[in-house]
Residue frames relative to the residue before (quaternion, step in Angstrom):
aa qw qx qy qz dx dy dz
X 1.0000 0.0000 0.0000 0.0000 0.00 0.00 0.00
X 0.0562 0.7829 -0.5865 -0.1999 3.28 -0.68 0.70
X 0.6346 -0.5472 0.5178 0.1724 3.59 -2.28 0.44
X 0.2066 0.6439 -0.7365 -0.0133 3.68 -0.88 0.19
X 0.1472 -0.9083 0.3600 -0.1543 2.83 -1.72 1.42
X 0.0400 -0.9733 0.2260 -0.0064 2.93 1.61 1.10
X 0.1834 -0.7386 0.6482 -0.0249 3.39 -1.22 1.57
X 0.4295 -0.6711 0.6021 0.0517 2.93 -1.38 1.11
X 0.1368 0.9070 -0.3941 0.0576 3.55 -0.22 1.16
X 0.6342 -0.5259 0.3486 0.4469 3.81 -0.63 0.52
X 0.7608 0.0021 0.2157 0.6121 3.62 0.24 -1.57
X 0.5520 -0.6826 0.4790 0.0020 2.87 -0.87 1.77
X 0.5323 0.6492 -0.1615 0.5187 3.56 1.49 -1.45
X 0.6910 0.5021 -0.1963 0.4815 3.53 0.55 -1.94
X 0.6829 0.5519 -0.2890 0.3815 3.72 0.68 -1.34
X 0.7050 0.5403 -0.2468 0.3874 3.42 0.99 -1.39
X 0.5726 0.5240 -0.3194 0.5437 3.46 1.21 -1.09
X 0.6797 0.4916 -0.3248 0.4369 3.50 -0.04 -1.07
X 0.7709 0.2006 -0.2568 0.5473 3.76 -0.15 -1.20
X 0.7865 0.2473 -0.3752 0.4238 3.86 0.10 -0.63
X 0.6618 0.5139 -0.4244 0.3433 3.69 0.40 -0.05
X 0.7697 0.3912 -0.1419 0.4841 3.00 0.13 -2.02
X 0.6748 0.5711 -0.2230 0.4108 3.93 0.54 -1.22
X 0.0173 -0.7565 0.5822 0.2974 3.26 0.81 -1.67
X 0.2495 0.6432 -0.6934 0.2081 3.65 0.33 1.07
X 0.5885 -0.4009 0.6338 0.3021 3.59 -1.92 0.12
X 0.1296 0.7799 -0.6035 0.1037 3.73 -0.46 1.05
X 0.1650 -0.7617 0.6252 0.0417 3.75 -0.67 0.95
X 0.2667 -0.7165 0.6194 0.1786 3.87 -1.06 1.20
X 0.0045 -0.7286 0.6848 0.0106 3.74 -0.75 0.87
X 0.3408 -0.6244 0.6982 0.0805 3.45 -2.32 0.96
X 0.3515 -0.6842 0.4960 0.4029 3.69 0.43 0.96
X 0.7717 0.0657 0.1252 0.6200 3.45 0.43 -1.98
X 0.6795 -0.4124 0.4135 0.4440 3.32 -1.51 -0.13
X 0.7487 0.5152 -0.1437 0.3916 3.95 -0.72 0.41
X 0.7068 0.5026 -0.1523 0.4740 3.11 1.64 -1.66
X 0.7313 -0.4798 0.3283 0.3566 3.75 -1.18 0.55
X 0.1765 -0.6967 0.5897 0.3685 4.21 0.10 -0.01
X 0.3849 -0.6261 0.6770 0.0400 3.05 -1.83 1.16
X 0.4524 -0.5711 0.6504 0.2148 3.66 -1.35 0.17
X 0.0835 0.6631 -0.7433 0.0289 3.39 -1.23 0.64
X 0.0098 -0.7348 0.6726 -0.0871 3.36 -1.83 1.00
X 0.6336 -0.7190 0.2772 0.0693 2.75 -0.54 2.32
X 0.4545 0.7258 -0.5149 -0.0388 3.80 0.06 -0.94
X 0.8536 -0.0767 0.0958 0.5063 3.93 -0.39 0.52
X 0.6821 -0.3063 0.2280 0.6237 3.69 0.04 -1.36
X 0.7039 0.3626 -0.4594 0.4025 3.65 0.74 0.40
X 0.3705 -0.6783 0.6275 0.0943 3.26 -1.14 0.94
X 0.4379 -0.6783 0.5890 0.0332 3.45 -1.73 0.96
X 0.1003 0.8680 -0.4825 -0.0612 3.49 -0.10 0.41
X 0.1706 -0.8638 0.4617 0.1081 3.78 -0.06 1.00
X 0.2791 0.8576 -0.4310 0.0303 3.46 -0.26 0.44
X 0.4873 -0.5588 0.5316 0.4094 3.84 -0.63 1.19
X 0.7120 -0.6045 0.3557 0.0327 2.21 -1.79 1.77
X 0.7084 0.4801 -0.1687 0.4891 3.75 1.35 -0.95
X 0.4507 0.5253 -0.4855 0.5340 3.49 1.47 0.54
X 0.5150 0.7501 -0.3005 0.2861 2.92 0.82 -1.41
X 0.7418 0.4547 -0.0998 0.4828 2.91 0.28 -2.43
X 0.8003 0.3868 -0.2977 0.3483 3.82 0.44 -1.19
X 0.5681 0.4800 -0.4830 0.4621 3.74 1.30 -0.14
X 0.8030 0.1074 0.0230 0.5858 3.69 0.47 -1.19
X 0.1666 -0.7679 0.6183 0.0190 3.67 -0.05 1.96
X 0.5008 0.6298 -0.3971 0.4414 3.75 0.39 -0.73
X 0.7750 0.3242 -0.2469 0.4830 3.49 -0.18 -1.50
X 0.7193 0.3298 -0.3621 0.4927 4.28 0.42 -0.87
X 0.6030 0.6076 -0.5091 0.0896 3.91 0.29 -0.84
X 0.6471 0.4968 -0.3218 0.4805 3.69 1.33 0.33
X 0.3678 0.8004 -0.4388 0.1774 3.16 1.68 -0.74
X 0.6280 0.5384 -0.3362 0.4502 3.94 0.43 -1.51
X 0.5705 0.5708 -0.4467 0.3863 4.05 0.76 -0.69
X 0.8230 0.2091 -0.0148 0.5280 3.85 1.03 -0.77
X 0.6406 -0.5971 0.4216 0.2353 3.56 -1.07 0.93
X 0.2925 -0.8208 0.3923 0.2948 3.53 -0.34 0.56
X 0.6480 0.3813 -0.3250 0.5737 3.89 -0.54 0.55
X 0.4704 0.7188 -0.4273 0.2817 3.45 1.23 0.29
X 0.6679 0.0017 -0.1713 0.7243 4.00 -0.24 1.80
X 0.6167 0.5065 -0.5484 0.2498 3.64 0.48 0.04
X 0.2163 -0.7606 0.6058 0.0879 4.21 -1.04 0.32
X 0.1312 0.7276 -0.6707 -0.0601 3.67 -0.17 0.63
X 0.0501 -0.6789 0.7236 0.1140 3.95 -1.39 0.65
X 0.0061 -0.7348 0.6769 -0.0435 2.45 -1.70 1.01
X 0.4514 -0.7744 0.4387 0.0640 3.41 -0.89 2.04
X 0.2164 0.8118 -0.5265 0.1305 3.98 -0.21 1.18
X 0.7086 -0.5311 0.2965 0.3576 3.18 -1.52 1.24
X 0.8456 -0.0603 0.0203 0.5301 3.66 0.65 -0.73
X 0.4486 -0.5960 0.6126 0.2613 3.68 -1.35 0.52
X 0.5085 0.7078 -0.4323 0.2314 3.75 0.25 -1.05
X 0.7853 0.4130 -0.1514 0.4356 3.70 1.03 -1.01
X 0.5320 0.6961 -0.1431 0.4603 2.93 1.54 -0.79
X 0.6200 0.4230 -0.1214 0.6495 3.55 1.20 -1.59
X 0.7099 0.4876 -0.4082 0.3027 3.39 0.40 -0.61
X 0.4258 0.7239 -0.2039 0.5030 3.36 1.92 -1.12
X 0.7756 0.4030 -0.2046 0.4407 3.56 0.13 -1.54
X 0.6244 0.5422 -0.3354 0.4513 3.34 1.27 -0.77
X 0.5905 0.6372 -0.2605 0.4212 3.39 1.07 -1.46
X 0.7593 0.2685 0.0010 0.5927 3.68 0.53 -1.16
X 0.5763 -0.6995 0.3800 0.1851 3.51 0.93 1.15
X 0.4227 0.7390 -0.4539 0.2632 3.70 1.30 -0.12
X 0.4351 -0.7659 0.4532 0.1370 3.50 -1.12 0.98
X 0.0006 -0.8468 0.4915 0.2034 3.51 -0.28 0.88
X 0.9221 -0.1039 0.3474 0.1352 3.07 -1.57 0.05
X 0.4125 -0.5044 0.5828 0.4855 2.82 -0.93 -1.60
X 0.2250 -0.7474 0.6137 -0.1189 3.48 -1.50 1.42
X 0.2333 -0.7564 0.6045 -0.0896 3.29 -0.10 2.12
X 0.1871 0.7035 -0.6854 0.0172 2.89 -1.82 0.96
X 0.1282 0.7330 -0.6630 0.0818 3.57 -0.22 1.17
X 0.4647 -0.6444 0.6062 0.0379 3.27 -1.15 1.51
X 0.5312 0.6571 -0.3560 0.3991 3.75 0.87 -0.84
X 0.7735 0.0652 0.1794 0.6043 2.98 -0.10 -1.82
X 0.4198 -0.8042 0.3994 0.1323 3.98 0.60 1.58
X 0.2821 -0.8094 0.3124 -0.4095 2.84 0.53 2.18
X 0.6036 0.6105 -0.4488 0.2480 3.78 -0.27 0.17
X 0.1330 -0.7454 0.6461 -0.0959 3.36 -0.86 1.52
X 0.2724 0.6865 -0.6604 -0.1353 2.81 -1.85 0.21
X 0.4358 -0.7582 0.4829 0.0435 3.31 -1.31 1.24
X 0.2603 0.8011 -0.5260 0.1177 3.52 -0.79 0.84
X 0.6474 -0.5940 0.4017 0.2582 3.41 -1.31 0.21
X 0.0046 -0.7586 0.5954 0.2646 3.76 -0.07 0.21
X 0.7641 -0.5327 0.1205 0.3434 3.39 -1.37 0.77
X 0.6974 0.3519 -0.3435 0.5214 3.57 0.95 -0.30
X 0.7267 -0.5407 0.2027 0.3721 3.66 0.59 1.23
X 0.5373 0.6429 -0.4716 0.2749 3.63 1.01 -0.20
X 0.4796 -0.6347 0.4826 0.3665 4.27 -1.02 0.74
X 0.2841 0.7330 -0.6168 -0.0399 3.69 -0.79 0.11
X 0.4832 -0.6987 0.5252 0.0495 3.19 -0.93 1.33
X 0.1822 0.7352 -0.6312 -0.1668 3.42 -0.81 0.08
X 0.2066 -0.6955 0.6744 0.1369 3.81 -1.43 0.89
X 0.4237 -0.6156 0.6246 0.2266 3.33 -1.11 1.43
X 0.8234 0.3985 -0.2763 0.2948 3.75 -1.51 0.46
X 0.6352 0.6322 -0.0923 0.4340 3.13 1.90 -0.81
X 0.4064 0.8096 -0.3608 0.2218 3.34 1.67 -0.47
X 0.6034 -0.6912 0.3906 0.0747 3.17 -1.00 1.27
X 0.0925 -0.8401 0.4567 0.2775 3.87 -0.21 0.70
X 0.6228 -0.5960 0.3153 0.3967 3.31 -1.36 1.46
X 0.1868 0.7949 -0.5557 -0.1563 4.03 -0.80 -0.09
């Protein structure tokens, strides 16, 4: 079964840096149609990411956003994401002054989180060792 999972985001720019820079995910820019805003997409096994600015959103499906501004986006929301190593990643967050969370290491049972905000407020975890095969 696969997942697609679509976030609604302020700055489309901000998103890319963050997950493809700072994170090092695999991010792909897509034009649904000719004309139409480009969207973000992030691969991860069978579930797909779908990033899209926040004012498409609102103009395809007004109903569902016209309250949206009442609540914080990424609010109860968790995205994980399973990679070969943390080491580059932490360095990143450090680099760009970014504030994590919380940062698990349990050596026991080979363990290693880290927890952070991406810029429009959503949680996304990444767990070193856990990394997802592309299919």
């Amino acid at each position: 079964m696969s997942v697609t999972l679509t976030l609604a985001v302020s700055d489309l720019e901000t998103t890319a840096s963050f997950y493809g820079g700072v994170l090092q995910l695999d991010l792909e820019r897509f034009m649904p149609a000719p004309g139409h805003p480009p969207v973000l997409l992030l691969y991860h096994g069978d579930a797909v990411v779908l990033f899209r600015q926040m004012e498409t959103l609102e103009a395809l499906h007004p109903s569902v956003f016209q309250n949206l501004d009442r609540h914080p986006l990424g609010i109860g929301m968790t995205v994980e994401f399973g990679v070969k190593t943390l080491d580059p990643v932490l360095k990143n967050i450090q680099h760009n002054q970014l504030h994590t969370l919380y940062e698990l290491e349990d050596e026991e049972h080979d363990r290693r989180e880290v927890w952070i905000h991406d810029p429009d407020g959503y949680l996304v975890i990444l767990s070193e060792g856990f990394e997802v095969e592309e299919g």
